[in-house]
TIBA-740716 format. One line per 2 residues: number of its first residue (from 1); their letters; for each residue x, y, z of C-alpha. Coordinates in nm, 3 decimals, always signed. Example, Ala and Ser with C-alpha at 12.3 -4.5 7.8 and 13.67 -1.06 7.14 Angstrom:
<nodes>
1 = AS = +1.230/-0.450/+0.780; +1.367/-0.106/+0.714
</nodes>
This chain:
<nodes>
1 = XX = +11.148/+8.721/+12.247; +10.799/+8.911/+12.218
3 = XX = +10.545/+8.854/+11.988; +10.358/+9.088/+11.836
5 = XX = +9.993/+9.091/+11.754; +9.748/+9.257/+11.543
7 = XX = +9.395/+9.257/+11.470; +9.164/+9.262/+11.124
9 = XX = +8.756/+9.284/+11.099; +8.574/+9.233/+10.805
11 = XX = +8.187/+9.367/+10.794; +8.009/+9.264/+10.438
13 = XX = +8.075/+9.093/+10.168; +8.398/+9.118/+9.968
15 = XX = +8.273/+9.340/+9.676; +8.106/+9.592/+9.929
17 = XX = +8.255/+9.508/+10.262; +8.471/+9.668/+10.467
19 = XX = +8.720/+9.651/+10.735; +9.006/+9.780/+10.964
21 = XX = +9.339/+9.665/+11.115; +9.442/+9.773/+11.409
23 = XX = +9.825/+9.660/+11.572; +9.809/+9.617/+11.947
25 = XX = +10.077/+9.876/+12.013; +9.784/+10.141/+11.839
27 = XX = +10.056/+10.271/+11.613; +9.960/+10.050/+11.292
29 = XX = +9.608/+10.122/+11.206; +9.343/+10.202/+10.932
31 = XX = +9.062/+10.116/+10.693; +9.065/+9.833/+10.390
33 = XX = +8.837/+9.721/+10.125; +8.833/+9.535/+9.808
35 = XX = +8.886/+9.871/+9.607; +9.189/+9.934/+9.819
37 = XX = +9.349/+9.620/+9.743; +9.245/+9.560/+9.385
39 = XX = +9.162/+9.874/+9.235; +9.435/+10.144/+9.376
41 = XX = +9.156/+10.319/+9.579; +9.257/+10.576/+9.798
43 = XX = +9.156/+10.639/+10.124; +9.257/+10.285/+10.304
45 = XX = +9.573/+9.987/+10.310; +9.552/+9.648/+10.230
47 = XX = +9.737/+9.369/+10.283; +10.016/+9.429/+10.082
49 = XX = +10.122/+9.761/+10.195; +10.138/+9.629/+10.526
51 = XX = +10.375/+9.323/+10.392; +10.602/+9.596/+10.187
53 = XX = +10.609/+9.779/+10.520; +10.689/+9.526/+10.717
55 = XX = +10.976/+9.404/+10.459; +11.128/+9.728/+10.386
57 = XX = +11.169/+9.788/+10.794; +11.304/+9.467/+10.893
59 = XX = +11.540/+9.459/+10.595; +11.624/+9.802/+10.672
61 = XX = +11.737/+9.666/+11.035; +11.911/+9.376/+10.932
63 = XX = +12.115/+9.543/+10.704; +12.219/+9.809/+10.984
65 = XX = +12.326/+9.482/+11.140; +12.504/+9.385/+10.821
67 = XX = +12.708/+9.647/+10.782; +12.809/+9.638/+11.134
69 = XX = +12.948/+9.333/+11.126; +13.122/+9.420/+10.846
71 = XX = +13.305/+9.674/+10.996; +13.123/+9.967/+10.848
73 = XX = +12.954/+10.255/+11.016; +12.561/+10.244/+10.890
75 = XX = +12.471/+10.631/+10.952; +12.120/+10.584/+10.691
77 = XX = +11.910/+10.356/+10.556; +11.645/+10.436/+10.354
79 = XX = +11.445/+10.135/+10.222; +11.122/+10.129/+9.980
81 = XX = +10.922/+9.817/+9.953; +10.703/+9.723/+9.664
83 = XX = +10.479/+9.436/+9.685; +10.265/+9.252/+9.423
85 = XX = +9.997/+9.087/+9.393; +9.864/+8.872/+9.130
87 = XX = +9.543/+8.687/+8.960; +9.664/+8.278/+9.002
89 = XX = +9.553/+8.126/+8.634; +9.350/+7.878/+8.824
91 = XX = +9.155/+8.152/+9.028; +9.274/+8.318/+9.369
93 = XX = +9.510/+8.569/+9.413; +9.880/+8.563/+9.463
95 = XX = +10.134/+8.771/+9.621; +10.423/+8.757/+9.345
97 = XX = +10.716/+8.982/+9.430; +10.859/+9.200/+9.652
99 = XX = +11.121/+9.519/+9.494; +11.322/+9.653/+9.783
101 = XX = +11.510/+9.981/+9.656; +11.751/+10.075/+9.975
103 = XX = +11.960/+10.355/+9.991; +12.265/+10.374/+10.243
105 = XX = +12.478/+10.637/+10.380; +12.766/+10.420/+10.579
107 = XX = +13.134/+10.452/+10.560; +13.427/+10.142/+10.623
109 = XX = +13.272/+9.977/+10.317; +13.308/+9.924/+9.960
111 = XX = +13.092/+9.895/+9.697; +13.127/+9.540/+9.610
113 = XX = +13.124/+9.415/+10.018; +12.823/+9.660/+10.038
115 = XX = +12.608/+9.460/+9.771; +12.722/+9.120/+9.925
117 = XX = +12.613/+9.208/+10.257; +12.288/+9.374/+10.137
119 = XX = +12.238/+9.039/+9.898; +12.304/+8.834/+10.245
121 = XX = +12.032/+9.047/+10.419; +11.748/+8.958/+10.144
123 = XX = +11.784/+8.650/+10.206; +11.800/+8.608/+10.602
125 = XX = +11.582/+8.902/+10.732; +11.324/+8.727/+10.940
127 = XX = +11.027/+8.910/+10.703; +11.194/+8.756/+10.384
129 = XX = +11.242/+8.418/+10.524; +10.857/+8.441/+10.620
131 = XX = +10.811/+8.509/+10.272; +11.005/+8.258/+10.104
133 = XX = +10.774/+8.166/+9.825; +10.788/+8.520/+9.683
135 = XX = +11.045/+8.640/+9.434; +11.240/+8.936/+9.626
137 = XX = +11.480/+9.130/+9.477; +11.708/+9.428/+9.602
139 = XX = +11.858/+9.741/+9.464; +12.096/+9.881/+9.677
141 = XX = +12.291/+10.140/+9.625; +12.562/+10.343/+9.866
143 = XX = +12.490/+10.740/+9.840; +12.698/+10.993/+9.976
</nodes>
């Protein structure tokens, strides 16, 4: 299996630093800062947003996979991730929870089968098992 491999530089100190992230395939890329992360700046990612991406695209496979072996037909997924983090009580930061909203166009399945297979897919998608300690949830819905 490959392994994939990415890149992060930091220039200053956290308050008034700065930095990028690059992935090694040059399609994941941009700027970062403290104000990005913990202030809703614009104009850069952060950490999270590259952990909700990352979740809502490998759940969004593994459900295709899901379904499949189910016997349905997956013809869209469309997955939102939403990832938060948190001040610890004791100091430090915390990444908390991850939302997953997914809506799925597939036919050969019912409602009921479709949440148990979606349920099934929170919980082994290689992203969420990486994230273990972090309280993921899932909303998924079929849509015509």
């Amino acid at each position: 299996m490959p392994t994939s491999n990415a890149s992060a530089t930091w220039e200053g100190t956290l308050k008034g630093g700065k930095g990028s992230v690059k992935g090694s395939s040059g399609t994941i890329q941009g700027s970062y800062s403290a104000a990005t992360r913990f202030e809703n700046a614009s104009g850069g990612t952060n950490p999270e947003e590259l952990l909700a991406a990352a979740e809502a695209a490998c759940f969004s496979m593994a459900l295709s996979l899901g379904l499949e072996q189910a016997g349905a037909k997956p013809e869209r997924i469309d997955t939102t991730a939403a990832c938060t983090v948190d001040r610890k009580p004791e100091g430090g930061f915390r990444i908390t929870t991850i939302k997953l909203q997914t809506r799925v166009k597939a036919s050969g399945i019912d409602a009921a089968k479709f949440r148990e297979v979606a349920e099934a897919t929170k919980k082994a998608c290689p992203v969420s098992v990486a994230l273990a300690g972090v309280d993921l949830s899932v909303d998924a819905q079929l849509v015509q």
